[in-house]
C-alpha positions in Angstrom: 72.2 99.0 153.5 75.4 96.7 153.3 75.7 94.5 156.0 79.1 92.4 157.9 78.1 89.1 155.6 80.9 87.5 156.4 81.8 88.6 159.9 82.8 85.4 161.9 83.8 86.1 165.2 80.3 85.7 167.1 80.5 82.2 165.7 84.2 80.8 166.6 84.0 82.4 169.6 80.6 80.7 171.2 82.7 77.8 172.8 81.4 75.6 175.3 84.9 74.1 176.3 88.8 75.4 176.5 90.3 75.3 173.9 93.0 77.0 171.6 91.4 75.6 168.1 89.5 77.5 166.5 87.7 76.3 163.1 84.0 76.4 161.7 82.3 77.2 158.6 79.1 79.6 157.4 76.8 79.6 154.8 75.2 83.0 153.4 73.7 84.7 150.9 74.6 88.2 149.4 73.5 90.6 147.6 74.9 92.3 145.1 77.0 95.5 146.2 76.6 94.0 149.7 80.1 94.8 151.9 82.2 91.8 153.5 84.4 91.9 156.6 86.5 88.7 157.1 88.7 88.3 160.1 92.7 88.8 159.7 93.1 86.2 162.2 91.3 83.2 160.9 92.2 81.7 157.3 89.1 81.4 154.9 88.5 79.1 152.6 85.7 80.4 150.4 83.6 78.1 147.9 81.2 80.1 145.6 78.5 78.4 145.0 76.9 81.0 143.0 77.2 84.6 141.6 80.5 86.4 141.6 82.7 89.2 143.3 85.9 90.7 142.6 88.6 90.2 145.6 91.4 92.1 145.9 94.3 90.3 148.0 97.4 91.8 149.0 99.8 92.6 146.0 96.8 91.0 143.8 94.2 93.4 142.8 91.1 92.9 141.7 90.3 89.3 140.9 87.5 88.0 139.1 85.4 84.7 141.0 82.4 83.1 139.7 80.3 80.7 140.1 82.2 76.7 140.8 85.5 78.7 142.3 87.0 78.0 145.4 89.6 80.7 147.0 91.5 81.2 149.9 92.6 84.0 152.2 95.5 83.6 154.2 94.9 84.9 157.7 96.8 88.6 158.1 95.9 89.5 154.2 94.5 92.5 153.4 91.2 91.7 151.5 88.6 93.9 149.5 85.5 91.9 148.4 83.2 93.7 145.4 80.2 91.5 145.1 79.3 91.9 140.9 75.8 89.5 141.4 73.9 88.0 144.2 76.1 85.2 145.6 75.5 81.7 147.6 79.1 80.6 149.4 80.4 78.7 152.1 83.0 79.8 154.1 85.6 77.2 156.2 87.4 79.3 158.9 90.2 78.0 160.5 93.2 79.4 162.5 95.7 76.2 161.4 95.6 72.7 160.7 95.0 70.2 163.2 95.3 67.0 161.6 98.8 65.5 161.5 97.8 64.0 158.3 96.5 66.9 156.7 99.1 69.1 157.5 101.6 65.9 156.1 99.7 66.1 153.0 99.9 70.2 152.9 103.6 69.5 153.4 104.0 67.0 150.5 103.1 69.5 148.1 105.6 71.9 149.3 107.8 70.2 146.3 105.4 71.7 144.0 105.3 75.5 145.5 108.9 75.6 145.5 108.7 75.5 141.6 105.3 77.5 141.3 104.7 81.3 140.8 101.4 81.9 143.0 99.2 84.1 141.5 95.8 83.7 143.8 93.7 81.8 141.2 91.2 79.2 141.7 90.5 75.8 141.8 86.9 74.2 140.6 84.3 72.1 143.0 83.7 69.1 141.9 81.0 66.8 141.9 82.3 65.2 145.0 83.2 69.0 146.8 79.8 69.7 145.2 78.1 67.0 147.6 79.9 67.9 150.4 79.2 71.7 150.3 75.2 71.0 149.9 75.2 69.0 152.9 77.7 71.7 154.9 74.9 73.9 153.8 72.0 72.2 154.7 72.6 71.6 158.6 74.3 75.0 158.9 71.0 76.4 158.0 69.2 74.0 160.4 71.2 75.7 163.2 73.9 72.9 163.6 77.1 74.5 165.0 78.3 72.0 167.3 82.4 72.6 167.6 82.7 68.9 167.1 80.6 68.6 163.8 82.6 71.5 162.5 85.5 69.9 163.0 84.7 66.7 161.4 83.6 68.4 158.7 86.6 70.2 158.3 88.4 67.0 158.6 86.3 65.7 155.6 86.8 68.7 153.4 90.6 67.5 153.7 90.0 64.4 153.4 88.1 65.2 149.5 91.0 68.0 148.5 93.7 65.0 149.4 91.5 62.1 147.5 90.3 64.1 144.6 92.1 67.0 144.0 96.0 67.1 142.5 99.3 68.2 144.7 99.4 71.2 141.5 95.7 72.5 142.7 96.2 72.2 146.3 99.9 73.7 146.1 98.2 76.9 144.0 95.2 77.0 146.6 96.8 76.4 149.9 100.4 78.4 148.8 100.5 81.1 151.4 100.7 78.5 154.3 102.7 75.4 152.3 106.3 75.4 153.6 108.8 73.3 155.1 107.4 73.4 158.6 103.4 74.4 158.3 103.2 75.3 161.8 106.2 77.5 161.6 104.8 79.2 158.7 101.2 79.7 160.2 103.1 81.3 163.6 104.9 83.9 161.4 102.3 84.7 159.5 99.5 85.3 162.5 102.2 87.5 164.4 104.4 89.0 161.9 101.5 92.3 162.4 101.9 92.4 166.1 105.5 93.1 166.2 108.1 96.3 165.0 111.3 94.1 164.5 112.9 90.4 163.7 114.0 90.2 167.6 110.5 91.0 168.9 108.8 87.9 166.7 112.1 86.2 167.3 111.0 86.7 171.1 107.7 85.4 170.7 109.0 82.0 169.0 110.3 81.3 172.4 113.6 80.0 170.2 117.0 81.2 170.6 117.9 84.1 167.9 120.1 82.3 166.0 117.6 78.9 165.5 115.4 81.7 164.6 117.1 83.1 162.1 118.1 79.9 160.4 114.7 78.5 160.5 113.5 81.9 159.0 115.5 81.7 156.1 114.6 78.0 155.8 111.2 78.9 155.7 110.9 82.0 153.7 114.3 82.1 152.0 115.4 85.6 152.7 116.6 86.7 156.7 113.4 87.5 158.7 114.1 91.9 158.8 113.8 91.6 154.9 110.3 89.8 154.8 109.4 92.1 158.0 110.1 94.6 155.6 108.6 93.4 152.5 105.6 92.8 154.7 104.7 96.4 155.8 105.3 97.6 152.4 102.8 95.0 151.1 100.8 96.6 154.0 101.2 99.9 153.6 100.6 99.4 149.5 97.2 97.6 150.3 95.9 101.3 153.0 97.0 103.4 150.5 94.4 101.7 147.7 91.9 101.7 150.2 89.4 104.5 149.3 88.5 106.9 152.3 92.0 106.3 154.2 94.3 109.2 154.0 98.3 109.3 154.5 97.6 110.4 158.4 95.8 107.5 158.7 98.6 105.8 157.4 101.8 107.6 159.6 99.8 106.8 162.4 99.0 103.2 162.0 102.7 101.7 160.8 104.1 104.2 163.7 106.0 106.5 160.7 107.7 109.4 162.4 106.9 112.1 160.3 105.5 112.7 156.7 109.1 113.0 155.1 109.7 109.5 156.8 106.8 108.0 155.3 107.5 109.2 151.9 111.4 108.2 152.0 109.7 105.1 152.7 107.3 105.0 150.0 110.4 106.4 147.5 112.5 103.2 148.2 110.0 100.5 148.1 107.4 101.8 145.2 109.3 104.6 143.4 106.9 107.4 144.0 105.9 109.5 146.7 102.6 108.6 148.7 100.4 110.8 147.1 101.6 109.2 143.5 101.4 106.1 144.7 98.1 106.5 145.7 96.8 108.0 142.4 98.1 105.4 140.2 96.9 102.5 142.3 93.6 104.2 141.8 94.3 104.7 138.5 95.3 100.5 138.4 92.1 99.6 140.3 89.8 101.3 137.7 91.4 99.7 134.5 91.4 96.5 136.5 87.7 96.6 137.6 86.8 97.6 134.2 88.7 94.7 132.3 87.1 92.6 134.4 83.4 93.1 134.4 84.0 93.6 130.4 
């Protein structure tokens, strides 16, 4: 019976002070066809330490990890984990950087993104990460989850990516949240689900719409209604792979009118009508799935 393996919210939420960080890190086991939930609201960091799965992220399907990969999920991506072999990994959760000087170093490789097509692909642990992530390990299975030791370790996990690791590898890991102003970024992207228009997560900024705007475009280089847009069509793309959710599901959950709304919808962004759309991301999924375990 598949089981939440990677289900995290028991653990950042057992707090024993106030606080509005929230960071910590797992280490599990799992089995082969196992299922895995992971939180839209946290980012994860994933190092396999063994095995490998298939992840599907967003407008990237179906990506092949083994064994010596490290990954990460962006918090509010849609995810789909297929676990090919029994798997060991360790799991950093975080809801944004802390650190001045790691998010100065995230920011110095923003020079590199600007001229890099991500493509969610991995970077290798080292023998340094390798060290790091047996120790992690070791007093996570001993019961250690002290917010303060998880947050150290997090701090030290930085400190090896910034030491040992290139701008070029942290720029392709960390892409999704690189940008001009990190804690900008992170804010957009952790609300951009809870709102229906640019002048509601305007509103939330608590900036004037104007600042907003120009910030916006700073940031993401295209006026904030566009990327809103983009957005739920990414969204929307993602439910309608998902096996078992039909398009009622669907009009009900992006708040579509009516049917003929939905598939005006689908007709402008994706050039077919829901129910082709579905099919041939089925259709994408299988050839995908197939290359991949070839």
């Amino acid at each position: 019976m598949p089981s939440e393996l990677l289900y995290l919210q028991e653990h950042l939420s057992c707090r024993h002070y106030i606080s509005d960080y929230r960071c910590g890190f797992v280490h599990r086991d799992i089995r082969k066809e196992d299922l895995v939930y992971l939180e839209k609201e946290y980012n994860h960091l994933i190092f396999l330490l063994e095995g490998e799965m298939i992840v599907s992220l967003d407008e990237f399907p179906s990506r092949c990890f083994m064994a010596g990969d490290i990954f990460f999920i962006p918090l509010s991506a849609h995810t789909k984990f297929v676990v090919t072999k029994d798997s060991k990994l360790v799991v950093f959760t975080f809801d944004r950087i802390k650190s001045v000087c790691d998010k100065f170093n995230l920011h110095s490789c923003w020079s590199v993104c600007k001229y890099m097509k991500y493509d969610f692909l991995p970077i290798k642990i080292i023998p340094q990460m390798k060290i790091f992530l047996e120790q992690a390990a070791y007093y996570y299975d001993q019961g250690v989850k002290c917010e303060h030791y998880h947050e150290i370790k997090m701090q030290e996990m930085f400190l090896i990516l910034r030491w040992f690791y290139t701008k070029e590898q942290i720029a392709q890991l960390f892409y999704p949240i690189i940008g001009q102003s990190i804690d900008f970024r992170v804010f957009v992207l952790n609300n951009h689900l809870k709102v229906k228009t640019s002048h509601e997560l305007a509103s939330l900024s608590m900036m004037g719409r104007s600042s907003f705007d120009t910030k916006f475009k700073e940031e993401f280089g295209i006026p904030p209604g566009q990327w809103l847009l983009k957005q739920k069509a990414k969204h929307i793309k993602a439910h309608l792979a998902t096996p078992g959710v039909t398009i009622s599901d669907i009009l009900i959950k992006f708040d579509f009118t009516s049917a003929s709304h939905f598939s005006r919808f689908c007709k402008q962004q994706f050039g077919y009508s829901p129910a082709k759309m579905m099919a041939k991301l089925k259709t994408e999924e299988t050839k995908t799935n197939t290359d991949s375990l070839a």
